[in-house]
C-alpha positions in Angstrom: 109.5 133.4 165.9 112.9 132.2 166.3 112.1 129.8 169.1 109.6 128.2 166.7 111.3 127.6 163.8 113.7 126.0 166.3 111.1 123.8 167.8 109.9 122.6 164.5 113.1 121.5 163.6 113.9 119.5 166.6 110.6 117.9 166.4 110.8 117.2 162.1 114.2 115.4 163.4 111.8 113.7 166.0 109.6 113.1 163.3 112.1 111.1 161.2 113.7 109.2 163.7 110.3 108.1 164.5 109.7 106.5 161.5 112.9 104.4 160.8 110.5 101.1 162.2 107.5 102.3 159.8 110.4 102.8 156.7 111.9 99.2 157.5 108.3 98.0 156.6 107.5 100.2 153.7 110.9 99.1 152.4 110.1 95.3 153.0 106.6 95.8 151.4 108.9 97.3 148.0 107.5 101.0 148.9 103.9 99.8 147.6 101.4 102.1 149.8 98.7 99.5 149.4 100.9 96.7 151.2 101.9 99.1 153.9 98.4 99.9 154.7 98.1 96.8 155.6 100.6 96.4 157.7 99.4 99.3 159.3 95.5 97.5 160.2 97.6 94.6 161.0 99.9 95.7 163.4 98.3 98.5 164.6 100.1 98.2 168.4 103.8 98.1 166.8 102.6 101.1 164.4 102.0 103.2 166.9 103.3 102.2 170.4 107.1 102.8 169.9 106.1 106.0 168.1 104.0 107.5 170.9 107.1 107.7 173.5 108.3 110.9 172.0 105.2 112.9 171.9 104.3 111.2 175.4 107.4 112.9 177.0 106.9 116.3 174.9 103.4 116.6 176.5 105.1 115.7 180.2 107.3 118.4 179.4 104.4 121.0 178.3 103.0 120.1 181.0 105.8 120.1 183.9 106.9 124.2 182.2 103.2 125.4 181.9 103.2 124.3 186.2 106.3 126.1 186.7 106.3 129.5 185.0 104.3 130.8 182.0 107.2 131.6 179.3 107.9 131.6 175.1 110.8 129.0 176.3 107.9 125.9 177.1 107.7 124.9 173.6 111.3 124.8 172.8 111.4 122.1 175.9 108.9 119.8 174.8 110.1 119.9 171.5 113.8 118.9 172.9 112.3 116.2 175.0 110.4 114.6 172.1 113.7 114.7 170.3 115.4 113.1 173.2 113.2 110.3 173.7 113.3 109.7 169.7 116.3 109.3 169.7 115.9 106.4 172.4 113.2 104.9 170.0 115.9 105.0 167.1 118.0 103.1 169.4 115.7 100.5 170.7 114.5 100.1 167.0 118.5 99.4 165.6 118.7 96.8 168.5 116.1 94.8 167.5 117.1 91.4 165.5 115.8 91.3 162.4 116.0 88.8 159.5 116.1 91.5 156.6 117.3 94.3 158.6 116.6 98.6 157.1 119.2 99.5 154.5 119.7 102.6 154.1 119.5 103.1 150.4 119.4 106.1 148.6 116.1 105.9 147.4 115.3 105.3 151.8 117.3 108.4 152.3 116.0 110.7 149.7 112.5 109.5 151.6 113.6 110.0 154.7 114.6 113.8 153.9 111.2 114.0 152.6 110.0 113.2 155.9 112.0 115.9 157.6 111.0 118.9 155.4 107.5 117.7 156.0 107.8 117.0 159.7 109.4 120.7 159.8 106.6 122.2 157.6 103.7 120.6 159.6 105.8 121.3 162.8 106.0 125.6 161.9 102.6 125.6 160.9 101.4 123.7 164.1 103.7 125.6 166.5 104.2 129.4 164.6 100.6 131.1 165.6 100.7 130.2 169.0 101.8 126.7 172.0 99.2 124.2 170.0 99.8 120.7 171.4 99.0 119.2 168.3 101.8 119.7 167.5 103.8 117.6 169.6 101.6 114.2 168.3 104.0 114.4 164.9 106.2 112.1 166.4 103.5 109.7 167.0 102.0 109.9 163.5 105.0 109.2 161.9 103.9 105.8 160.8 101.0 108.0 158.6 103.4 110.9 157.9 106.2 108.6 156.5 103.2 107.3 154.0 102.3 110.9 152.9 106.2 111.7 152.4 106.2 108.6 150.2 102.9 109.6 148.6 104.8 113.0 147.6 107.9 111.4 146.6 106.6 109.1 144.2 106.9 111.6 141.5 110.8 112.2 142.2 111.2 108.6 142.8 109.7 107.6 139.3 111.3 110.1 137.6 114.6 108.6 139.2 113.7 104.9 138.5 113.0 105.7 134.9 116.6 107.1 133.9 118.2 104.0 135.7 115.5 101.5 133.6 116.4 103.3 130.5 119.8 103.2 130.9 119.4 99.2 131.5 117.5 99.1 128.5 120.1 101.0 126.5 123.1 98.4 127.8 120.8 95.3 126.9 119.8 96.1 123.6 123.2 97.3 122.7 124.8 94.5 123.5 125.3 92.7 120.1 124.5 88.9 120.4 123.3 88.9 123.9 120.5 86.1 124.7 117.9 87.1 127.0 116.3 85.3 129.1 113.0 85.2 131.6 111.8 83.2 133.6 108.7 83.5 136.0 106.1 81.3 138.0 104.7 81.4 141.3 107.3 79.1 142.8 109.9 77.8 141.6 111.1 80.1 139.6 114.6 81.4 142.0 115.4 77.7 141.9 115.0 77.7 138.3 117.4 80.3 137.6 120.2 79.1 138.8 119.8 75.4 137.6 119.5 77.1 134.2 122.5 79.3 134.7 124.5 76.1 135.9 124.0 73.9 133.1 124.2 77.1 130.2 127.8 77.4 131.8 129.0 74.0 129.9 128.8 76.6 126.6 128.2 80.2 127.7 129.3 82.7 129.9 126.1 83.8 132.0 125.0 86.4 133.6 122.2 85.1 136.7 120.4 87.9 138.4 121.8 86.7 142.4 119.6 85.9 145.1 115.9 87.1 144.4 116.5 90.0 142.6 113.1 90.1 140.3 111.8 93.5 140.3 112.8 96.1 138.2 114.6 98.1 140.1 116.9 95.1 141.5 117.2 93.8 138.0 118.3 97.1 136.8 120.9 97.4 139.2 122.4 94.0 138.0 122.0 94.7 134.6 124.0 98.4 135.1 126.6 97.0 137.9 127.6 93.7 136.8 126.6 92.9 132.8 129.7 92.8 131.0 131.1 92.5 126.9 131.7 89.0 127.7 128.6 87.5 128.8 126.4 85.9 126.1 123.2 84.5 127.9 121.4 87.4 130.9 118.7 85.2 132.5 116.5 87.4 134.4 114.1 86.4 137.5 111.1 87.9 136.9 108.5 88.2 139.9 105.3 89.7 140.3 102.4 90.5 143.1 100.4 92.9 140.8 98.7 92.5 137.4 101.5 94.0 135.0 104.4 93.7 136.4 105.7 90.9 134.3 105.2 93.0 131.0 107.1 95.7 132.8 110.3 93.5 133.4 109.4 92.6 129.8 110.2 96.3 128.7 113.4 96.1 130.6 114.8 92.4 130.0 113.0 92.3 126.2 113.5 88.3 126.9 113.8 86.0 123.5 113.7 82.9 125.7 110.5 82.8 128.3 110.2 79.8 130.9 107.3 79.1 132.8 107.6 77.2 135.9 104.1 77.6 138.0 101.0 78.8 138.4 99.2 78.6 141.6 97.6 80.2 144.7 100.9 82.9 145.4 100.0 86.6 146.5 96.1 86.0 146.7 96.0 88.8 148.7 97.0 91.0 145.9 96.3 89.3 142.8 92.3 88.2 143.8 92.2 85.1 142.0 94.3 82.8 140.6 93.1 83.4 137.2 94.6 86.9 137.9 97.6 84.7 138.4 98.1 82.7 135.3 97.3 86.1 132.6 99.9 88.0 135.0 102.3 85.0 134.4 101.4 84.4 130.5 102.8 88.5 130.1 106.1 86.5 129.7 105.3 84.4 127.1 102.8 87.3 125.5 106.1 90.0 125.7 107.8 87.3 123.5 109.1 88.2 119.9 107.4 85.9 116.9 110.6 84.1 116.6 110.9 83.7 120.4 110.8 80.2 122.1 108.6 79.4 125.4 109.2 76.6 127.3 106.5 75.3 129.8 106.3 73.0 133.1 104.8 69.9 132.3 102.0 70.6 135.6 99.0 68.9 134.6 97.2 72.8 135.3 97.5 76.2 134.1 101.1 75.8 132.7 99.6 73.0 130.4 96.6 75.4 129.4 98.6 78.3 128.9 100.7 76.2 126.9 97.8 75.0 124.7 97.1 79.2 124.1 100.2 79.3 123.0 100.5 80.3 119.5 104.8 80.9 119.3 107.3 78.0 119.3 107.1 76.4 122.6 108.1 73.2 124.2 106.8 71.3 127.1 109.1 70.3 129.7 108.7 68.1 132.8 107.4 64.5 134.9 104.4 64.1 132.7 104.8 61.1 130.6 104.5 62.2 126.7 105.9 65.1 126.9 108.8 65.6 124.5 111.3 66.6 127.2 110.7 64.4 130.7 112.4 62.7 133.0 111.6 58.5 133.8 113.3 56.0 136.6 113.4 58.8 139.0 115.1 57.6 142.5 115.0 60.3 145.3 117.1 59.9 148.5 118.2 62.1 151.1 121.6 62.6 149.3 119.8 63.9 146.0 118.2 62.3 143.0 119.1 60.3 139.7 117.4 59.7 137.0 117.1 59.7 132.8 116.9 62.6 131.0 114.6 62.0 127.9 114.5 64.4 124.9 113.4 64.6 121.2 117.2 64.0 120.3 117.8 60.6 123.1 118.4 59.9 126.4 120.9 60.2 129.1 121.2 59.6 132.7 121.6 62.6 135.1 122.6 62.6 138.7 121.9 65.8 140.8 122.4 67.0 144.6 119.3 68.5 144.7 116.5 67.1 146.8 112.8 66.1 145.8 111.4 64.9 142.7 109.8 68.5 142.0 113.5 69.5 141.6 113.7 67.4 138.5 110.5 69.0 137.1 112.9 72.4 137.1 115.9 70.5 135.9 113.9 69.2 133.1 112.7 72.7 131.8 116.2 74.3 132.3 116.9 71.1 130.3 114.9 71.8 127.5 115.9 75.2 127.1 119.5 74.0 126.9 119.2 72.0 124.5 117.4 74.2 122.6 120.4 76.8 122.8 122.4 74.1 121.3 124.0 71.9 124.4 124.6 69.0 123.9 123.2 66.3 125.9 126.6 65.5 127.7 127.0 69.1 128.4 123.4 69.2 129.3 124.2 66.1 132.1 127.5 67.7 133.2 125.5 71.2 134.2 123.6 69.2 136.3 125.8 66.9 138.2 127.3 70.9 139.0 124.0 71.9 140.3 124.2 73.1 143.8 121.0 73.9 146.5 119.7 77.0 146.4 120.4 78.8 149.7 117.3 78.3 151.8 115.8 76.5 149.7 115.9 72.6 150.8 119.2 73.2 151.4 120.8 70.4 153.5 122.8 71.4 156.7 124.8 68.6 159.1 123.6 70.5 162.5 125.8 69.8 165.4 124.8 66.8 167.7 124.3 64.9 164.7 121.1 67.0 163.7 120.2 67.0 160.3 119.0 70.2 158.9 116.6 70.9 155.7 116.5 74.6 155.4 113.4 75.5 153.4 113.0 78.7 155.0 112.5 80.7 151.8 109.7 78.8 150.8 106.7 79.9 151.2 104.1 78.3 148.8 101.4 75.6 149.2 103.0 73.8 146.4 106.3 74.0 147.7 105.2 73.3 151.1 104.0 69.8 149.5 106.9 69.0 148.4 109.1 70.1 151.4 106.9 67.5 153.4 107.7 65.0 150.6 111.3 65.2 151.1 111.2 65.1 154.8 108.9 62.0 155.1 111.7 60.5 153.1 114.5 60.7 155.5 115.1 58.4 158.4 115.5 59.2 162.2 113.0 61.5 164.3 111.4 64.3 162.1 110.6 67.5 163.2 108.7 70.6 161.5 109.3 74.2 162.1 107.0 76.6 160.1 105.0 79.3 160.8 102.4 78.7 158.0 101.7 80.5 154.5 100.7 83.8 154.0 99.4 86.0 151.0 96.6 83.0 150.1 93.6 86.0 150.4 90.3 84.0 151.7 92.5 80.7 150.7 94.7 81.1 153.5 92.8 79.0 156.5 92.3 76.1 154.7 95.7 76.0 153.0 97.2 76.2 156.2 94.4 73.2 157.5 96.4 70.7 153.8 99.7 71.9 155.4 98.5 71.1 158.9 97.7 67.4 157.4 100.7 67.3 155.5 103.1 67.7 158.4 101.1 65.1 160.1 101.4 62.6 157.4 105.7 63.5 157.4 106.6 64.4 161.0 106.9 63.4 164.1 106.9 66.5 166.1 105.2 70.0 165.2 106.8 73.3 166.3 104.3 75.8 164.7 105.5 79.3 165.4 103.4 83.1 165.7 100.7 84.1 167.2 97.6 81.4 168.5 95.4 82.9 165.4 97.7 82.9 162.8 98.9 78.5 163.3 95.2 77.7 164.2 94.6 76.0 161.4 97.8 74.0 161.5 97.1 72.9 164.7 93.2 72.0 163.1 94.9 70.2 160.1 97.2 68.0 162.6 94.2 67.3 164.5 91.7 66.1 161.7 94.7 64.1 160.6 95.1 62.1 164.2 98.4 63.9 164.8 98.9 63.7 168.8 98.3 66.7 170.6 101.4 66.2 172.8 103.7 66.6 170.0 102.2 69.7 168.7 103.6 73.3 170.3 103.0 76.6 169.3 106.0 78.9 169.6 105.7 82.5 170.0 108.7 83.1 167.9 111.9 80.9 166.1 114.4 81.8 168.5 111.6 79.9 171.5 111.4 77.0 168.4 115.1 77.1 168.2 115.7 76.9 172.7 112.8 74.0 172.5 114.9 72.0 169.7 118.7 72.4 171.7 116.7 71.2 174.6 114.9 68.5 173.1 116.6 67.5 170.2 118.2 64.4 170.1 121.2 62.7 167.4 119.9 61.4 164.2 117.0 63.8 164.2 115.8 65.8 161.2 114.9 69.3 161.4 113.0 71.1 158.5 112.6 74.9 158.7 109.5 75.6 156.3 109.0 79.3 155.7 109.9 81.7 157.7 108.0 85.1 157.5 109.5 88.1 157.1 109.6 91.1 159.8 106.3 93.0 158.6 104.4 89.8 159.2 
């Protein structure tokens, strides 16, 4: 008895440092089962194959005592050995480069101890009536045990995420005065943000969820570690890949202001159709009060239609000529943009850093939206001579060896993508592309990739597509039907091959843009 409770243990330890790889996914898939499946049938080999070393070496052990004596002592061994050899896998996995490395949070650890109670309990039960090597393939399960731990932690974890969201709640609706602010789309909308936040800061002091904090969890943390008695405007990123979760950052945020930047072809995969889309992205604009004010992108598509729906006070915002807030003489150049800022109340002429005309369509809704919080236009044009790139996102970088770098990494949209190219083709010099396609389009996806494939032809000179032969086929078909030549299209297995090819090849006055870059479960 006592020598199985002890080889339980050391294999439930097995068990959880088995399945820090599959927890660095579930995290990176926001703890959503259904995306983690996924990345389970699509990655089956990495699921599995780093996993398997421990129980590998447990059965070796089994197997190595059973051929030298018969004794109580052989499962204690192979329970020891698939703890050692776990504990090699826990290393190799912490060694590995990755672009948004496992944190350790306390929501990952309280999962994590889920793990080893199970892995224990599973381990006893396996190992208590008598040596049953079934027991010793924990380890290499741990990718489907860490998804039944999560499976029975969702109850603690809800009941944990509800005090902190109430607790938000309780700050924002307490404090007196406070405007509140959302702002959604399917792209655009991180960009967005902070352009607002910049130019509100000629009047206001502002509170801008950082980085890409849009989910409720991450905008509850901001609101309960950083909002403060002094701030008067919270503007609050909201994101979504599920129907529903923009009316539950509603019930958080309870925004009086809504801006809409985008609809279009984002998280296919999850939403089903782009219709799907647009109703998750109206919740905003639905979650509204009567007196509330919705401000929409000027698109010439589902912003316009939703705006037509629209029965609260809304404004329309962008490029389209006629609308009440728009920008005209537009001049884009590599250093940024300039042009006039036309409003219901007159005009003025606004200089910014940023790059690409579909930067002025944000600029112009943030514009709006200032003015409707009672900037004046001279504060409004200040705010946006201030405006400063987004990291990663068309963010220009003087490489060394007179390179010139866009980073665009972030991006990952078709829309975006568009305009990326847009930018590029208006720079001088060599040009070079390095993406690894777009993901998330559903059935969409091929022939999205095929536009972006002619796309890249139309703006670069050299293609550096990067991942696996299926995944950038059809770049490489879109480069091809556009007459692209085939000698200056690679494939690269990963960046840091793209990254050797370019300090090889590159050459001064050349123009690198980085266009998406996938995260680690894809």
């Amino acid at each position: 008895m006592g020598i199985s409770v002890l080889s339980a243990a050391l294999l439930a330890v097995a068990c959880v440092l088995s399945a820090f790889d599959p927890l660095h996914m579930l995290q990176l898939e926001s703890y959503q089962l259904p995306g983690y499946f996924r990345w389970l049938r699509q990655n089956p080999g990495r699921a599995f194959a780093r996993q398997c070393l421990p129980s590998l070496g447990a059965f070796a052990a089994l197997a190595l005592m059973r051929l030298l004596a018969q004794n109580g002592y052989s499962q204690l061994v192979a329970s020891l050995a698939a703890l050692l050899l776990s504990v090699l896998v826990y290393v190799q996995v912490k060694r590995l480069p990755a672009k948004k490395p496992l944190v350790v949070t306390k929501r990952a650890f309280r999962l994590l101890l889920v793990q080893l109670a199970l892995g224990f309990a599973l381990s006893l039960a396996l190992l208590l009536p008598f040596v049953w090597p079934a027991a010793y393939l924990l380890p290499a399960l741990s990718c489907l045990s860490l998804a039944l731990s999560a499976a029975l932690a969702a109850p603690m974890e809800r009941a944990v995420n509800n005090w902190y969201f109430r607790d938000a709640q309780r700050m924002l609706l307490g404090h007196q005065g406070l405007i509140r602010i959302g702002i959604t789309g399917s792209y655009g909308k991180t960009s967005t943000k902070f352009i607002l936040g910049t130019i509100l800061q000629e009047k206001y002091r502002v509170l801008v969820t950082p980085s890409s904090f849009n989910t409720p969890m991450g905008v509850t943390r901001v609101i309960r570690e950083q909002l403060r008695p002094e701030h008067e405007v919270f503007v609050a990123e909201m994101g979504a890949r599920h129907v529903g979760d923009i009316r539950e950052m509603c019930q958080l945020v309870h925004p009086t202001l809504g801006l809409l930047t985008s609809v279009g072809p984002q998280h296919l995969e999850t939403f089903g159709s782009i219709e799907k889309v647009a109703a998750t992205k109206n919740e905003l604009i639905e979650c509204l009060p009567e007196d509330g004010q919705a401000y929409f992108a000027a698109d010439g598509g589902w912003c316009e239609v939703l705006y037509a729906q629209c029965r609260k006070q809304k404004t329309l915002a962008g490029l389209k000529e006629g609308a009440p807030f728009r920008a005209k003489d537009i001049s884009v150049s590599p250093s940024g943009t300039s042009f006039t800022l036309v409003t219901p109340q007159g005009e003025i002429p606004c200089v910014s850093p940023l790059l690409g005309k579909h930067n002025v369509q944000n600029v112009v809704l943030c514009a709006a939206a200032a003015q409707g919080l009672g900037l004046s236009l001279e504060q409004i044009a200040s705010g946006i001579a201030k405006l400063e790139p987004v990291e990663h996102r068309l963010q220009l970088i003087h490489g060394a060896g007179g390179v010139t770098v866009i980073d665009d990494a972030f991006n990952a949209n078709p829309e975006g993508a568009r305009a990326a190219m847009e930018v590029l083709s208006g720079f001088p010099g060599r040009r070079v592309v390095v993406t690894p396609g777009l993901v998330e389009l559903g059935e969409e996806e091929a022939e999205r990739n095929r536009a972006l494939g002619r796309q890249i032809a139309a703006a670069a000179d050299i293609a550096l597509l990067v991942g696996k032969e299926k995944r950038v086929q059809p770049l490489f078909e879109g480069l091809e039907e556009a007459g692209f030549p085939k000698a200056n299209a690679h494939r690269m297995e990963n960046l840091d091959q793209a990254t050797a090819f370019l300090a090889q090849n590159g050459r001064p006055g050349d123009v690198v843009l980085f266009e998406n870059d996938l995260p680690d479960n894809y």
